[in-house]
Steps between C-alpha positions, in 0.01 A plus 500: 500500500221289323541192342270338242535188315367470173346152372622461152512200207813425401437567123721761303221673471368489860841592645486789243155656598560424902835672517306832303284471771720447752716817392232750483373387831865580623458833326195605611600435863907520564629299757203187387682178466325260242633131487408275226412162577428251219232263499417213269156494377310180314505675187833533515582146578239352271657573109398246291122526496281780340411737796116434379597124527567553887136571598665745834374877570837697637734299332782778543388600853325276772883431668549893519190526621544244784812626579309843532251292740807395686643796564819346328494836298392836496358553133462292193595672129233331267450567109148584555380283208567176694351603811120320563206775506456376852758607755540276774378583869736710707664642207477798235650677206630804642654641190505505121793680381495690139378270193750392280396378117151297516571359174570181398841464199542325308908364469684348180818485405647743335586288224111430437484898523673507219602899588137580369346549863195704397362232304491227738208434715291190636326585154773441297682211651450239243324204521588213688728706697584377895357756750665408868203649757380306855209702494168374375411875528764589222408171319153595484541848333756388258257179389240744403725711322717221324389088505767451286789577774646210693471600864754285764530499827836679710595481789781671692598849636583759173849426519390126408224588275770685269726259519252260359368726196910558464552108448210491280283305666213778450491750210353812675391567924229659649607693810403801749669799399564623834704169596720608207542860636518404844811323401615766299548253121276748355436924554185576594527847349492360136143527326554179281739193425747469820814351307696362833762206611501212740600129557786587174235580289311753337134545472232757471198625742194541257237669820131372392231803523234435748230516197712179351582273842320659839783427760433309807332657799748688663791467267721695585442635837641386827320426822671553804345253764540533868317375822165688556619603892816601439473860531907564474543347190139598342633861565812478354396361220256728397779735344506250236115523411411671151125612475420424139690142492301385833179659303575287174602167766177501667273528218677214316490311782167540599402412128722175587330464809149467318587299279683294733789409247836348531727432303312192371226775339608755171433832624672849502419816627644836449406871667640810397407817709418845353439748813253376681358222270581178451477265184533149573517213166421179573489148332399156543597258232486127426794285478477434134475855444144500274340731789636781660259729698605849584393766676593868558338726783625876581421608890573718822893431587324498899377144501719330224406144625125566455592583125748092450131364676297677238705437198466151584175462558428649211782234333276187705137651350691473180626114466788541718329267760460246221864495411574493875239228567690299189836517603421400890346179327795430294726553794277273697414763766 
């Protein structure tokens, strides 16, 4: 009988999205035995300063990786959006299982809400209102969109995040939808405002369109990472490979790549795949938000990295390497 053992973080989250994984591995091949083994990452141990702040590529995944290296386990689950565009020597994604939501939410309470969901928006938040996001990328779009908004800092895993806009201590979050569905607080299935409970409190899921806040490259995929020679495991986890979300990983990632962006840089990415073509959206912005560059380029699904290299190029020709060049300076690179 085999026996893998599955790298994880020890997250809510994490946990959640390795023991999916885990299960449909067992179902795809009965008689597999998958064993979780947590690992603690310096993201996870490092809460109290802004991820920008921290100045480290693969935050959330050089330990798993490393443990990869050293054969401590078999395969790492990774959300893909924290994973580096360069993976190290010796190892390789193997699989990207189905895409969940690529949008980001945004979360109030419900009391905020007011029961008038379809009103509410990042447009309509009034002014002077306390947006929790870590993400420059997020702060970037919603500075462009609305100055007035006072954005803050959060830390934490969701369950902590909620808690905080529960106590009051922000008025309104900016999340990843799929972290919400993953965890089942909200239903995937509904096409608007996701009314749902946790921490003793009640809130609602607002999902941002892509033409308002482009997600994060990758949101909302997962890379399955495994050692390059490891033929067993590569093979077994091919099962949980999906076509169209390894398509949609690679061309965001190559964009990343280009670009050569972290998560000290604002930029998002998003494919979406119509038959054979591709349509990759791209954006570089500032940090104050005054300059956001996008870019949108449709192209053959059979080289879907070639079309993240383009887009950005095209992004760089068009002030992107400015903004780039700018922000290296003021993070005294």
């Amino acid at each position: 009988m085999t026996r893998l053992i599955l790298g994880t973080r020890g997250s809510k989250l994490a946990l959640t999205q390795s023991e999916m994984m885990a299960a449909a591995l067992r179902a795809a091949h009965p008689g597999l035995t998958v064993e979780l083994q947590i690992i603690s990452t310096k993201g996870d141990r490092i809460l109290d300063v802004a991820l920008s702040a921290v100045g480290d590529k693969g935050l959330f995944v050089k330990e798993l990786e490393q443990a990869l290296l050293d054969h401590e386990v078999d395969f790492c689950v990774h959300s893909c959006k924290d994973l580096p565009s360069d993976v190290p020597d010796g190892l390789t994604l193997a699989a990207f299982p189905p895409r969940a939501d690529s949008r980001d939410t945004l979360v109030v309470s419900a009391a905020l809400a007011a029961g008038d969901y379809t009103q509410l928006s990042i447009l309509s938040l009034p002014t002077d209102t306390v947006v929790g996001t870590s993400s420059l990328r997020r702060a970037s779009q919603i500075r462009a969109v609305r100055p007035d908004l006072t954005l803050r800092d959060v830390r934490g895993n969701v369950d902590t995040r909620l808690r905080k806009l529960a106590e009051g201590q922000y008025d309104a979050l900016v999340l990843a939808s799929a972290g919400l569905d993953r965890l089942s607080f909200t239903d995937a299935s509904i096409d608007g405002p996701r009314p749902f409970t946790a921490v003793d409190a009640h809130f609602v899921s607002l999902p941002i369109p892509a033409d308002q806040m482009l997600p994060s490259v990758a949101q909302g995929i997962l890379a399955i990472e495994c050692r390059a020679d490891d033929a067993v495991t590569l093979a077994l986890l091919a099962a949980l490979d999906h076509a169209p979300s390894r398509a949609a990983a690679l061309a965001e990632r190559a964009f990343l790549g280009r670009l050569e962006g972290g998560c000290q840089v604002p930029i998002a990415a998003a494919a979406t795949l119509d038959g054979n073509t591709l349509r990759l959206r791209g954006l570089v912005g500032s940090l104050d938000g005054t300059t956001l560059i996008r870019g949108d380029l449709t192209g053959d699904l059979a080289d879907p990295a070639a079309i993240g290299t383009a887009l950005a190029e095209d992004l760089l020709a068009r002030g992107a390497a400015e903004i780039l060049a700018e922000i290296a300076v003021q993070a005294g690179k």
